[in-house]
Backbone as CSV, one residue per row, in Angstrom:
resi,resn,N_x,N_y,N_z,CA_x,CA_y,CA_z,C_x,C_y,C_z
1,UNK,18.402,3.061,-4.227,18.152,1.630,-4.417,17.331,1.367,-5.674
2,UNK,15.997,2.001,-6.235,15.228,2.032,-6.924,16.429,2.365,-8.416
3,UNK,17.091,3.070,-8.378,17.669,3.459,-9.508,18.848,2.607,-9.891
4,UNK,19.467,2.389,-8.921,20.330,0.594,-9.254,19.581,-0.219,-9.565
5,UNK,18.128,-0.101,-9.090,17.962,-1.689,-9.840,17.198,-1.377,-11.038
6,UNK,17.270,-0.283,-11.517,16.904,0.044,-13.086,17.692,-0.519,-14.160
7,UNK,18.848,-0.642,-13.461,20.435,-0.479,-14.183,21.010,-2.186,-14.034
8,UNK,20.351,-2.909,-12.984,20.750,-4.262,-12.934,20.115,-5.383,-13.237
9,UNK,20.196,-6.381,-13.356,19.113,-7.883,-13.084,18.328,-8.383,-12.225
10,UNK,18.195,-7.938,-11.053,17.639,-7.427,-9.897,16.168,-6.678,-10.017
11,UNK,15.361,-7.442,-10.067,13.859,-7.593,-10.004,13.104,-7.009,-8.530
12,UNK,12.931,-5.580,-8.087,12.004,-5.124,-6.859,10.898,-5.290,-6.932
13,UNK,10.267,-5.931,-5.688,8.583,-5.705,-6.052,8.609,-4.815,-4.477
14,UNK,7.507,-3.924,-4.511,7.137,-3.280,-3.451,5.564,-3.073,-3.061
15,UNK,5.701,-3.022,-1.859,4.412,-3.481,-1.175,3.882,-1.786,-0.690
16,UNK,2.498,-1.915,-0.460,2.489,-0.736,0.934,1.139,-1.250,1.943
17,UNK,2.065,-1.296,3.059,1.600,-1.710,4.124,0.398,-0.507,4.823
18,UNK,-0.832,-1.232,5.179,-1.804,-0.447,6.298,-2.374,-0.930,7.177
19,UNK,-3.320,-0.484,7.956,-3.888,-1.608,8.950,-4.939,-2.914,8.422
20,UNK,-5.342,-2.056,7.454,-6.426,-2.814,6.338,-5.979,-4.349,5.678
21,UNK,-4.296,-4.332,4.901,-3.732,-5.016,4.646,-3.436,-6.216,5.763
22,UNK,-2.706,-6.029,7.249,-2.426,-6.196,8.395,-3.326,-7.335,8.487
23,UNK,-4.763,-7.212,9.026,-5.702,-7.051,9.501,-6.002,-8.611,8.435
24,UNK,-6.358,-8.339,7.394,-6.802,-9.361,6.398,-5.583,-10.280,6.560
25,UNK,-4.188,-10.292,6.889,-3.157,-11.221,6.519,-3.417,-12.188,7.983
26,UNK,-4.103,-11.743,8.499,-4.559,-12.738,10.107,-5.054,-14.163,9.579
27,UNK,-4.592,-15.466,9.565,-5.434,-16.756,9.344,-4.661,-16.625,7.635
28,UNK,-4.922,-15.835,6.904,-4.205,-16.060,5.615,-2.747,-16.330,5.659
29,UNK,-2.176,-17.155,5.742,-0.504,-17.813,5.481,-0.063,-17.338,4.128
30,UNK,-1.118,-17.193,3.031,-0.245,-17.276,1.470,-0.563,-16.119,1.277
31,UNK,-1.354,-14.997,2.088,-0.969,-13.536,1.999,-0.024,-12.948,2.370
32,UNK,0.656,-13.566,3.905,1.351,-13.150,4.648,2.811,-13.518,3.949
33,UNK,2.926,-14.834,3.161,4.033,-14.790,2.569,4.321,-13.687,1.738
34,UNK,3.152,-13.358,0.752,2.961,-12.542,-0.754,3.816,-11.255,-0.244
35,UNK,3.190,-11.042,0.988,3.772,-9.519,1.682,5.225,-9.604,1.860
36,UNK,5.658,-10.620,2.694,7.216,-11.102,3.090,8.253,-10.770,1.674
37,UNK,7.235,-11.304,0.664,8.064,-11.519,-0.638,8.799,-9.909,-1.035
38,UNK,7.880,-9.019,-0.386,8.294,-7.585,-1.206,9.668,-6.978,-0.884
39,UNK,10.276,-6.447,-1.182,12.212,-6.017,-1.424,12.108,-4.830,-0.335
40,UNK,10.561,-4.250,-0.613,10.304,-2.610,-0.257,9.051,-2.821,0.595
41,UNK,8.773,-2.573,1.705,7.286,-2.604,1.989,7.013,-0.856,2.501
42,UNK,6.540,0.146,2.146,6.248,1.084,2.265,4.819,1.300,3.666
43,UNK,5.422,1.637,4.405,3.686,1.773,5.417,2.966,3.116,4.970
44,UNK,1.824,2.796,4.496,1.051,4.189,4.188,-0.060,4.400,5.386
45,UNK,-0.018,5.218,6.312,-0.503,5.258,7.143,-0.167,5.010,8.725
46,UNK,-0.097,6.117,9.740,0.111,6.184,10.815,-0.318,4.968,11.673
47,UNK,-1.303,4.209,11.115,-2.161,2.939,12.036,-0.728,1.852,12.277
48,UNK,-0.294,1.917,11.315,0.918,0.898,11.136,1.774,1.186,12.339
49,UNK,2.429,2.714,12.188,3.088,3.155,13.280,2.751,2.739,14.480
50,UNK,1.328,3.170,15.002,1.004,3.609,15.824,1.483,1.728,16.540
51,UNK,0.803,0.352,15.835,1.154,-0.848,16.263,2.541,-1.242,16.675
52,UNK,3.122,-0.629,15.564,4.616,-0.911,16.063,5.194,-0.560,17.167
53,UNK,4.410,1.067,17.450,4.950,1.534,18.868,4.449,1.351,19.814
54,UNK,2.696,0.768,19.827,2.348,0.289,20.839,2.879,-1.267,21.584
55,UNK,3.483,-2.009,20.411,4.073,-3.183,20.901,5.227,-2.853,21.500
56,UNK,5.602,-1.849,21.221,7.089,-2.326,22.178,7.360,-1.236,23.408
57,UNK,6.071,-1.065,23.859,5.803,-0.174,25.381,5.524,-1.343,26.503
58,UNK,6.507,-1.234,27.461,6.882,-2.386,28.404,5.153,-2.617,29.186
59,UNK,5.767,-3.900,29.360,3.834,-3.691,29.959,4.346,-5.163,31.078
60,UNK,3.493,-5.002,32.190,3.372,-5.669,33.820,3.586,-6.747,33.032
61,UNK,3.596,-8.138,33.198,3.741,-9.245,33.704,2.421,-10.304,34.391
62,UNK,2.029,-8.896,35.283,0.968,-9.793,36.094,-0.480,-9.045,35.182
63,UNK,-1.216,-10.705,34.964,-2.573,-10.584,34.640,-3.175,-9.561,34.225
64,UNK,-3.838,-9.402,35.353,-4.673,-7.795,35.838,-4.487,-6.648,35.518
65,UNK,-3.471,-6.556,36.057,-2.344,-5.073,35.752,-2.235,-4.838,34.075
66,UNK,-2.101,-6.382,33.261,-1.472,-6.019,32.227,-2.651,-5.828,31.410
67,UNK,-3.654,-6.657,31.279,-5.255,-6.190,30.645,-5.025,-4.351,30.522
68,UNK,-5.266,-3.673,31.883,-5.879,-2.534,32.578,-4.461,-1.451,32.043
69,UNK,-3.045,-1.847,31.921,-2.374,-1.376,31.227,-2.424,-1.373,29.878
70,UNK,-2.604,-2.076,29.183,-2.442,-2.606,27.651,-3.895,-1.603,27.228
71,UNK,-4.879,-1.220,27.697,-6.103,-0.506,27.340,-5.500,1.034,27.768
72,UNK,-4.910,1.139,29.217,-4.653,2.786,28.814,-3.409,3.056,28.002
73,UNK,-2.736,2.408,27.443,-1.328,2.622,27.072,-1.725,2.695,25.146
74,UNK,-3.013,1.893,24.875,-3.921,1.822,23.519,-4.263,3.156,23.548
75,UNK,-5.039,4.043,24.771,-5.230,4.948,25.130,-4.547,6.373,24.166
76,UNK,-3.305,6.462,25.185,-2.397,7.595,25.074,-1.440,7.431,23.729
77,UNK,-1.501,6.226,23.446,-0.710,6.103,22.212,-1.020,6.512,21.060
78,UNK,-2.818,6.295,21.097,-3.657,5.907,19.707,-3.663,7.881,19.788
79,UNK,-3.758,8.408,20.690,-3.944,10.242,21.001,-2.446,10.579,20.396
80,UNK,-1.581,9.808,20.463,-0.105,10.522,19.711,-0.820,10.415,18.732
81,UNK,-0.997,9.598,17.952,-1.095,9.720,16.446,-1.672,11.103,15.918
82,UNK,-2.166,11.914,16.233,-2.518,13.027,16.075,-1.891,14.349,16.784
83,UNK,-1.928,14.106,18.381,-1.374,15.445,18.825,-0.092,15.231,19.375
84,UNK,0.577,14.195,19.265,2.268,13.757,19.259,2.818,12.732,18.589
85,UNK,2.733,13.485,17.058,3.139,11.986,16.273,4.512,11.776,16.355
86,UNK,5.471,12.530,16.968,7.029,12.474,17.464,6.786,10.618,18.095
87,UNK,6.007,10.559,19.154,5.862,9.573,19.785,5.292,8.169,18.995
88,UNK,4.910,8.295,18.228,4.502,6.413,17.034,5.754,6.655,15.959
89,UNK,6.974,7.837,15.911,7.569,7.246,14.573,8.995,6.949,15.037
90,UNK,8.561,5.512,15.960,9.287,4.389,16.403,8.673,3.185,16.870
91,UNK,9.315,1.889,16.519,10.552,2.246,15.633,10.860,2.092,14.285
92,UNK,9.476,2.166,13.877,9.311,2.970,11.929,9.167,4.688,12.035
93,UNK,9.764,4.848,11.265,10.217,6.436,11.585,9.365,7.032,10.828
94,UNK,8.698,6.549,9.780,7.455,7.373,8.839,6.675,6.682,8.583
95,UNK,5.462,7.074,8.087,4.682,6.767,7.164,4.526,7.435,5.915
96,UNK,4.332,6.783,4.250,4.384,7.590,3.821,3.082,7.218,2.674
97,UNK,2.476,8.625,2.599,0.763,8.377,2.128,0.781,7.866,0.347
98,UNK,0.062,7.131,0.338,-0.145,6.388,-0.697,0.378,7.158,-2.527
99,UNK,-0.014,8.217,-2.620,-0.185,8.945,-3.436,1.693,9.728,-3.831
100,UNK,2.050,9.550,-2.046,3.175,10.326,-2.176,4.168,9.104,-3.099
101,UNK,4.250,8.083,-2.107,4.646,6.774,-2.657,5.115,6.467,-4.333
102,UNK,3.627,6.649,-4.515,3.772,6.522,-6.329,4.292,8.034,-6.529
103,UNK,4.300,9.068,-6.522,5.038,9.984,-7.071,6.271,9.720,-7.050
104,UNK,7.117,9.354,-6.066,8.166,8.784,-5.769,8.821,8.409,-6.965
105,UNK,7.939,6.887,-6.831,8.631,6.005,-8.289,8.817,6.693,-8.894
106,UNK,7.052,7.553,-9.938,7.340,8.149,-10.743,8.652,9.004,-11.355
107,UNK,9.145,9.927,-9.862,10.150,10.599,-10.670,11.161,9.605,-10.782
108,UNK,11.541,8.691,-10.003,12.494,7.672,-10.484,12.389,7.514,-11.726
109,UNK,11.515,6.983,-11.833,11.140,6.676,-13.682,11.672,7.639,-14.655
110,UNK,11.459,8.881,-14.015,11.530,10.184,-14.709,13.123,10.288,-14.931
111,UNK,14.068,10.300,-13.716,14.947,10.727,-13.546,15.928,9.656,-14.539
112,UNK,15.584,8.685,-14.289,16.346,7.308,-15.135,15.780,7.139,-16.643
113,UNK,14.615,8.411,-17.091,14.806,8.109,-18.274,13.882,6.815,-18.997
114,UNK,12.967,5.905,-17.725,12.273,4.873,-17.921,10.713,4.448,-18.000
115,UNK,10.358,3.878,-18.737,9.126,3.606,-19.528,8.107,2.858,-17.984
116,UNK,7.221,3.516,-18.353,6.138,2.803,-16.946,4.955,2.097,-17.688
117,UNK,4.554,1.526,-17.711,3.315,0.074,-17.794,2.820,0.417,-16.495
118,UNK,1.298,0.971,-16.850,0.212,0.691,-15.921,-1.159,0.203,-16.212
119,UNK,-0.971,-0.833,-15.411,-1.765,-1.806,-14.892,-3.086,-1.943,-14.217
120,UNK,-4.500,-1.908,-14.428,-5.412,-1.823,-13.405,-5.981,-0.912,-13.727
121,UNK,-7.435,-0.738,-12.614,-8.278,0.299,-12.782,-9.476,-0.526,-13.463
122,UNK,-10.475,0.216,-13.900,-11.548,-0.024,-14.968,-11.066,1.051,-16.098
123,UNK,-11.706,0.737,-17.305,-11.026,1.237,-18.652,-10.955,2.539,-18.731
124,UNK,-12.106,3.374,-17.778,-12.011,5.117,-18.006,-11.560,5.502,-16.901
125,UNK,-11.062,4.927,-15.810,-10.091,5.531,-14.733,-8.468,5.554,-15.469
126,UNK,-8.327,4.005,-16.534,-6.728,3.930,-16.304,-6.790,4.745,-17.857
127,UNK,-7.486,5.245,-18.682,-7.399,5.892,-19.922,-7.287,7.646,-19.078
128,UNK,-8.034,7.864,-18.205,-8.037,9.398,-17.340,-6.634,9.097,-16.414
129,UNK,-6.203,8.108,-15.646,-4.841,8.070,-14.917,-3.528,8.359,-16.007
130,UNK,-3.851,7.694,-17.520,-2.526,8.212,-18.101,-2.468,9.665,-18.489
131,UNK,-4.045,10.023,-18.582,-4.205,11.344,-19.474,-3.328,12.208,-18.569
132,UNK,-4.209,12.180,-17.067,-3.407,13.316,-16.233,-2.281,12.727,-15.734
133,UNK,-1.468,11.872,-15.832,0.092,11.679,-15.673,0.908,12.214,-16.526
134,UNK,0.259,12.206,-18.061,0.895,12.929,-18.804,1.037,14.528,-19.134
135,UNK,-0.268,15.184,-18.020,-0.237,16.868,-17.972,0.677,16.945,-16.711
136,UNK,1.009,16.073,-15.593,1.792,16.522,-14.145,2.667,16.077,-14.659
137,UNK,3.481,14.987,-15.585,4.239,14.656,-15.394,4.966,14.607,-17.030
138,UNK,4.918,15.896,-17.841,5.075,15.681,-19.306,6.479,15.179,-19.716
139,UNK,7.624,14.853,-18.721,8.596,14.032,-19.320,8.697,12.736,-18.915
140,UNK,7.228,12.224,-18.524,7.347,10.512,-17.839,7.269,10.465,-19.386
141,UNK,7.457,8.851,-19.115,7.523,7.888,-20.220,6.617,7.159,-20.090
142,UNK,5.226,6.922,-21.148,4.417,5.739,-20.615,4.471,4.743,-21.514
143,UNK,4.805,3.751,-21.398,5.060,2.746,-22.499,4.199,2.155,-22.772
144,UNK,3.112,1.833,-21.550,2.085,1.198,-22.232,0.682,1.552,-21.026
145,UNK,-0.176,0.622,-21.833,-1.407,0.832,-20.031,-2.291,-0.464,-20.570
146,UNK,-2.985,-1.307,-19.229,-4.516,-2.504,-19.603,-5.397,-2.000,-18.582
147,UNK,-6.454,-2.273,-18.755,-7.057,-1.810,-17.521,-7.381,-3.345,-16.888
148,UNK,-7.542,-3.256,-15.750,-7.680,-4.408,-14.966,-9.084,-5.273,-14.668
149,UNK,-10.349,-4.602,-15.588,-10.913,-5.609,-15.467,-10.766,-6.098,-16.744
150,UNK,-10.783,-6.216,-17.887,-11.048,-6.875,-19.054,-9.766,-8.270,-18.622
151,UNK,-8.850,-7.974,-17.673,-7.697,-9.470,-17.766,-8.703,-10.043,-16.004
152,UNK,-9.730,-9.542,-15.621,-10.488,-10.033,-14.768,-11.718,-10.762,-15.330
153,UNK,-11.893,-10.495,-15.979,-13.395,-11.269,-16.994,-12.356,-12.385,-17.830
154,UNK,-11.453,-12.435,-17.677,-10.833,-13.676,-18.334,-11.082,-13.934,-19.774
155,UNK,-11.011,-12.836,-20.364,-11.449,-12.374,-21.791,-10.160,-13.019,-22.873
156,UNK,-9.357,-13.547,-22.634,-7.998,-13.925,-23.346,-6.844,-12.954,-23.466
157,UNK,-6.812,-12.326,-23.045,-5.555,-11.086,-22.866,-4.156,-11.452,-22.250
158,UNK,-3.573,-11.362,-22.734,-2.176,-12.295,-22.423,-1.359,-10.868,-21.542
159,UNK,-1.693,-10.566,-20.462,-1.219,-9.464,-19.909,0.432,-9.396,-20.105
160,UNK,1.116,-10.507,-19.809,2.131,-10.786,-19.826,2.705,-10.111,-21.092
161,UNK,2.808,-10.819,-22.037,2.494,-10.705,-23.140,2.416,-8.791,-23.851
162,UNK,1.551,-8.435,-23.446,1.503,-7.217,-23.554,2.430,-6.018,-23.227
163,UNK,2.887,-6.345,-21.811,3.596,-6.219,-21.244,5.016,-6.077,-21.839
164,UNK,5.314,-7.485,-22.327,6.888,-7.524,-22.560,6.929,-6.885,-24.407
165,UNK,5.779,-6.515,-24.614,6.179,-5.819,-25.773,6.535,-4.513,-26.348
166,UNK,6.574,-4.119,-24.584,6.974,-2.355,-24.670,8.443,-2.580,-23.560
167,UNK,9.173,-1.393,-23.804,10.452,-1.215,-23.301,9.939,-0.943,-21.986
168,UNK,9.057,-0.870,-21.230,8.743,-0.343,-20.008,9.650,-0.978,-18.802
169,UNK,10.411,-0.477,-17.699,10.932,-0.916,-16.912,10.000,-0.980,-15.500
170,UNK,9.436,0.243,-15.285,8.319,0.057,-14.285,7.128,-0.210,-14.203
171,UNK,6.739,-1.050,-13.492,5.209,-1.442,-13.635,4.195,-0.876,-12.654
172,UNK,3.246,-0.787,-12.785,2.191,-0.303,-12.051,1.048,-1.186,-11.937
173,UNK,0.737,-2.172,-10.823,-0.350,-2.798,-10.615,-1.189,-2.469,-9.619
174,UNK,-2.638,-2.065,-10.358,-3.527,-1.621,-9.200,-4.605,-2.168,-9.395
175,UNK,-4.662,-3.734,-9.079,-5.967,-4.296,-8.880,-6.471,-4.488,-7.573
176,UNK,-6.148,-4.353,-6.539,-6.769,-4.506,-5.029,-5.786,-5.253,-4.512
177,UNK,-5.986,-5.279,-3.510,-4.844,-6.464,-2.633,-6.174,-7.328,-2.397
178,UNK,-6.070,-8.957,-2.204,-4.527,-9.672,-2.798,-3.766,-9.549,-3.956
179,UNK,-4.880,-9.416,-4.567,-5.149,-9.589,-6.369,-3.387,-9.208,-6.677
180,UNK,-2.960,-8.004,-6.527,-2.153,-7.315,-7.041,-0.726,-8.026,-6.628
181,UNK,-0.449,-8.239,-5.517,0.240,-8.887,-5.190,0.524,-10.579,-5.538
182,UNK,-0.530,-11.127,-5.167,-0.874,-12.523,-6.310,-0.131,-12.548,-7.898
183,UNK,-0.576,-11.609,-8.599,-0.338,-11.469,-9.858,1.101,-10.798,-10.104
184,UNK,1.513,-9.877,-8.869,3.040,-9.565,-9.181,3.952,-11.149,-8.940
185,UNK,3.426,-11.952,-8.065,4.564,-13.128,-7.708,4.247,-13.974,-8.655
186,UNK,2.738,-13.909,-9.197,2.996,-15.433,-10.213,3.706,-14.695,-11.459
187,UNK,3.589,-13.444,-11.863,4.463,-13.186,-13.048,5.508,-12.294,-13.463
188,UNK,6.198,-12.028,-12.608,7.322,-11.492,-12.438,8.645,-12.087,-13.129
189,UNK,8.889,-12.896,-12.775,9.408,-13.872,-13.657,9.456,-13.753,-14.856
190,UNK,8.338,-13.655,-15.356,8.535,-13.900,-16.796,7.862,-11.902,-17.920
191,UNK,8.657,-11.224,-16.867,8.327,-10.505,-17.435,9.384,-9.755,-17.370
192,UNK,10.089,-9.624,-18.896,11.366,-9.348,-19.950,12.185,-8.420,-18.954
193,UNK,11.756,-6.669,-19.282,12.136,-5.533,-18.716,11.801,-5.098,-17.534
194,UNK,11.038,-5.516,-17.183,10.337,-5.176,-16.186,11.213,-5.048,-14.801
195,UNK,11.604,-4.091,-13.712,12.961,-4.438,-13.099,12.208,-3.534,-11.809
196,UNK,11.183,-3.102,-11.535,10.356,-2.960,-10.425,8.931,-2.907,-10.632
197,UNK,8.662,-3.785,-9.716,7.110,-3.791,-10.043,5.772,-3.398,-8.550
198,UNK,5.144,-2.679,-8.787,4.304,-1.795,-7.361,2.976,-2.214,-7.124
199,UNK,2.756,-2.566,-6.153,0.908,-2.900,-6.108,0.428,-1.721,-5.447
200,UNK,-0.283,-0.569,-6.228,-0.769,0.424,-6.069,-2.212,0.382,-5.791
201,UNK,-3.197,-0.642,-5.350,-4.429,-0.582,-5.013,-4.956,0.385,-5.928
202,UNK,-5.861,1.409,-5.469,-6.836,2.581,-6.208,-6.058,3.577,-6.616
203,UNK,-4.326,3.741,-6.655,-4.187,4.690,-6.932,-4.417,5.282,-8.111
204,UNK,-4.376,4.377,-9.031,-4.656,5.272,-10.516,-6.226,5.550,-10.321
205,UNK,-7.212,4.911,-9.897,-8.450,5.758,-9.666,-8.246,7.090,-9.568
206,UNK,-7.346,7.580,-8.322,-7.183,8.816,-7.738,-6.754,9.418,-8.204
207,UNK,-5.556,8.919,-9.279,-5.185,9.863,-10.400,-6.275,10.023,-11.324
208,UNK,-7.044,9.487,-11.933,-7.851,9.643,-12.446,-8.838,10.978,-12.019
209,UNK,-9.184,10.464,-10.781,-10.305,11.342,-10.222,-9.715,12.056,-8.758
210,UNK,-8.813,13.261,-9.273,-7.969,14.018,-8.366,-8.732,14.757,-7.221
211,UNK,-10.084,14.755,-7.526,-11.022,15.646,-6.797,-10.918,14.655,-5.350
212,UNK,-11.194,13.327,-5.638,-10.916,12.604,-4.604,-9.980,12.663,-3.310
213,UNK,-9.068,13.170,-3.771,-7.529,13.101,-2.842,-8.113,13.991,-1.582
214,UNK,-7.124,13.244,-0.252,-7.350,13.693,0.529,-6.907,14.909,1.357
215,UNK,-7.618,15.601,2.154,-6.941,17.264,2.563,-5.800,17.181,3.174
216,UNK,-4.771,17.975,2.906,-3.687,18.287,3.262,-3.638,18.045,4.667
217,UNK,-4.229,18.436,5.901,-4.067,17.808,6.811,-4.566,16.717,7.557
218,UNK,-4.952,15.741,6.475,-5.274,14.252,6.897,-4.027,13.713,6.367
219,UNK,-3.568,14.260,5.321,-2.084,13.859,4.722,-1.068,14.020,5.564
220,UNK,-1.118,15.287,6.641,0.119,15.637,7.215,-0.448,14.766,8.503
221,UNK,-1.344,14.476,9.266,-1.232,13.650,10.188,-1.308,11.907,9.982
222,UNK,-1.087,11.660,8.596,-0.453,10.345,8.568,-1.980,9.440,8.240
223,UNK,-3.268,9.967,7.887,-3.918,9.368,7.908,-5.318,9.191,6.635
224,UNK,-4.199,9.419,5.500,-5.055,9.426,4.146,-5.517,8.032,4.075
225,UNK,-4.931,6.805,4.556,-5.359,5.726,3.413,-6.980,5.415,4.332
226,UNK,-7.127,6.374,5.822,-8.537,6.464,6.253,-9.892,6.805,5.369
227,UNK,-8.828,8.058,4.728,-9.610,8.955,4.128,-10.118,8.186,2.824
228,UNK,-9.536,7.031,2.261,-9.854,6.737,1.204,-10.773,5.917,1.725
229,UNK,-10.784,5.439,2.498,-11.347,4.307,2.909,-13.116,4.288,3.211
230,UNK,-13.185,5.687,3.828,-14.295,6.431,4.381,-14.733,6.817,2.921
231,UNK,-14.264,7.718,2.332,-15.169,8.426,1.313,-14.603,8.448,0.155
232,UNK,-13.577,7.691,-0.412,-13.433,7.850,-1.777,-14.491,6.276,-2.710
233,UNK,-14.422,6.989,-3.881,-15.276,5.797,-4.814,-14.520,4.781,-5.276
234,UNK,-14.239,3.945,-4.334,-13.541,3.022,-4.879,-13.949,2.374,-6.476
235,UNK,-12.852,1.815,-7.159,-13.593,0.749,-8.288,-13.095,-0.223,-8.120
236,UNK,-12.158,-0.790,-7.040,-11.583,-1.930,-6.712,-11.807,-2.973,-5.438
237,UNK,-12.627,-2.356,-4.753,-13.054,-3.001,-3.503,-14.090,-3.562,-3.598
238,UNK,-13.987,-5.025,-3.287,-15.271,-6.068,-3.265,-16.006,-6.500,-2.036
239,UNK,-16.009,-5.699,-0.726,-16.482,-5.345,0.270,-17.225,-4.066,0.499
240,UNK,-18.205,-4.057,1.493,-18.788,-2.973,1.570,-17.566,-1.897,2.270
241,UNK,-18.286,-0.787,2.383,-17.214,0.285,2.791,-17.263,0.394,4.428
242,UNK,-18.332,0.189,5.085,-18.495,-0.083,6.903,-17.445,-1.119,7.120
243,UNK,-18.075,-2.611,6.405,-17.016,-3.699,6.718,-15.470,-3.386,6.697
244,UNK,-15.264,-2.908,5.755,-13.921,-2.272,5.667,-12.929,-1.177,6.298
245,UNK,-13.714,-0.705,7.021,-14.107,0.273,8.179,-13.736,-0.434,9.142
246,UNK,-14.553,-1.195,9.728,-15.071,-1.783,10.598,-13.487,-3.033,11.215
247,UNK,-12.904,-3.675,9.631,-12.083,-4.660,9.905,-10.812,-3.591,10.044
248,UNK,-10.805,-2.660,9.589,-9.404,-1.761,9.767,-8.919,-0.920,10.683
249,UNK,-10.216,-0.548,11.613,-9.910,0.402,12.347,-10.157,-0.260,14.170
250,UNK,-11.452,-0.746,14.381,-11.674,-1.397,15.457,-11.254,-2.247,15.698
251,UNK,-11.156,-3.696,15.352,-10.330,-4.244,14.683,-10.062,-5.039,14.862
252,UNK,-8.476,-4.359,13.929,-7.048,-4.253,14.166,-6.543,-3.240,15.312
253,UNK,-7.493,-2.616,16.032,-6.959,-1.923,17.003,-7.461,-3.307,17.933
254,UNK,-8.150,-3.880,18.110,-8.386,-5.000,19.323,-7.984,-6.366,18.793
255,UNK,-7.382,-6.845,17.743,-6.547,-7.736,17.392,-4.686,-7.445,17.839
256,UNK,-4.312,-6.404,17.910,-2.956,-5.523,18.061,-3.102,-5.725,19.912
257,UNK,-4.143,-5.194,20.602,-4.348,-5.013,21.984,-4.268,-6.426,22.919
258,UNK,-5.071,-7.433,21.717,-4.859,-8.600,22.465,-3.746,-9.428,22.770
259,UNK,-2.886,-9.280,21.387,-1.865,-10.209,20.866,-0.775,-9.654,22.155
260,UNK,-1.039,-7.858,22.699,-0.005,-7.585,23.684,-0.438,-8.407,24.744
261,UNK,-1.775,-8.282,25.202,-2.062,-8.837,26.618,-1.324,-9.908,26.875
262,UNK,-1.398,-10.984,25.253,-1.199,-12.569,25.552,0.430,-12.323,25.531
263,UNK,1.062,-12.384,24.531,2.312,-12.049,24.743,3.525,-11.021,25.199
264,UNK,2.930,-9.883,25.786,4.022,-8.425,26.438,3.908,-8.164,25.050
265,UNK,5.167,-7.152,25.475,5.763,-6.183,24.846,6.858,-6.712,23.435
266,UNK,7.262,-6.397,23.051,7.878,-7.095,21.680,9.156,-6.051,21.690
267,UNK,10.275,-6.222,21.071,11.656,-5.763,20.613,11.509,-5.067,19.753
268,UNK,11.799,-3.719,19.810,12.519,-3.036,18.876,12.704,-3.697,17.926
């Protein structure tokens, strides 16, 4: 799909979904559209799963029963995510971790031969994100790079602009959510070559600062974008790191629990 629409008029934007994202789109309407808008929504992270499959586990009818069900069924479900993840990958069949995601594109990019524009960061993460893209990845193409605060200080930088003056077909935006998403829908449109465009949150941080990345088996049980969440240095998050914690994990696990009580079980 990604490589047809290299080749067509056909404009992708892609999202990646977590509980974090989820969680904040509650009461926000013009987030929840921003998200709707994406071609691709990628779930990075098992939390996602784990909602999807807890909604659609049949649950009583009556009152009582269904409270006292809906808490052990949160129970045994939230325990797959770790020691039976066979059981949350339905009926989204993966999750796939943030980092893997953008490699993805990347080789798309690679494979098609196409110029990437990245977007975001502060000035010595996204100057260190191209450096080491260009030692892992010495036949990408980088057409261009801004870093994302100097078009945040509202300094006159015509991002756009910048943008359409390199052949780049893929874009890379990693200013935070909303931000990133905001800025892919108001200017998409008007941006020339551009024929997929990604809201990558911190990832170029992480490229930047690889030491960061998370251990192989927080990766294999589906639960890096935790790991970032807990202990990486963000440069894009304008919340403390508990709060953020706090709104992603508890939650959205008792925002997800309630919404079953009040309404059952949900469809496939």
């Amino acid at each position: 799909m990604l490589s047809k629409a290299l080749k067509n008029s056909v404009k992708i934007r892609i999202s990646k979904i977590n509980p974090e994202f989820l969680q904040r789109s509650l009461g926000d309407e013009e987030y929840v559209n921003l998200l709707n808008k994406s071609d691709i929504s990628i779930v990075d992270g098992r939390g996602v799963l784990w909602a999807a499959r807890y909604l659609t586990l049949p649950i009583s009818s009556n009152g009582a029963i269904r409270r006292l069900q809906a808490v052990w069924q949160m129970v045994y479900s939230g325990a797959a995510i770790v020691f039976n993840p066979k059981f949350v990958a339905y009926p989204i069949p993966e999750a796939i971790p943030g980092l893997e995601a953008f490699r993805a594109v990347i080789e798309v990019a690679i494979k098609n031969k196409v110029g990437v524009f990245l977007f975001g960061a502060n000035p010595k993460s996204n100057k260190l994100a191209v450096k080491n893209l260009k030692k892992e990845f010495p036949d990408l193409i980088i057409s261009g790079s801004l870093n994302g605060y100097d078009f945040q200080k509202d300094n006159g930088i015509n991002v756009v602009g910048e943008i359409n003056k390199t052949d780049a077909r893929v874009l890379i935006v990693a200013l935070g959510s909303p931000k990133q998403e905001r800025w892919i829908d108001d200017n998409i449109d008007n941006l020339k070559s551009i024929k997929i465009a990604v809201g990558e949150g911190g990832t170029l941080d992480r490229i930047a600062y690889p030491a960061q990345k998370a251990p192989k088996f927080v990766n294999k049980i589906g639960l890096e974008w935790l790991w970032r969440l807990a202990f990486n240095k963000s440069r894009t998050e304008s919340r403390n790191r508990f709060g953020r914690f706090w709104n992603s994990v508890p939650l959205f696990i008792h925002e997800i629990v309630k919404w079953k009580v009040k309404n059952g079980q949900t469809k496939a």
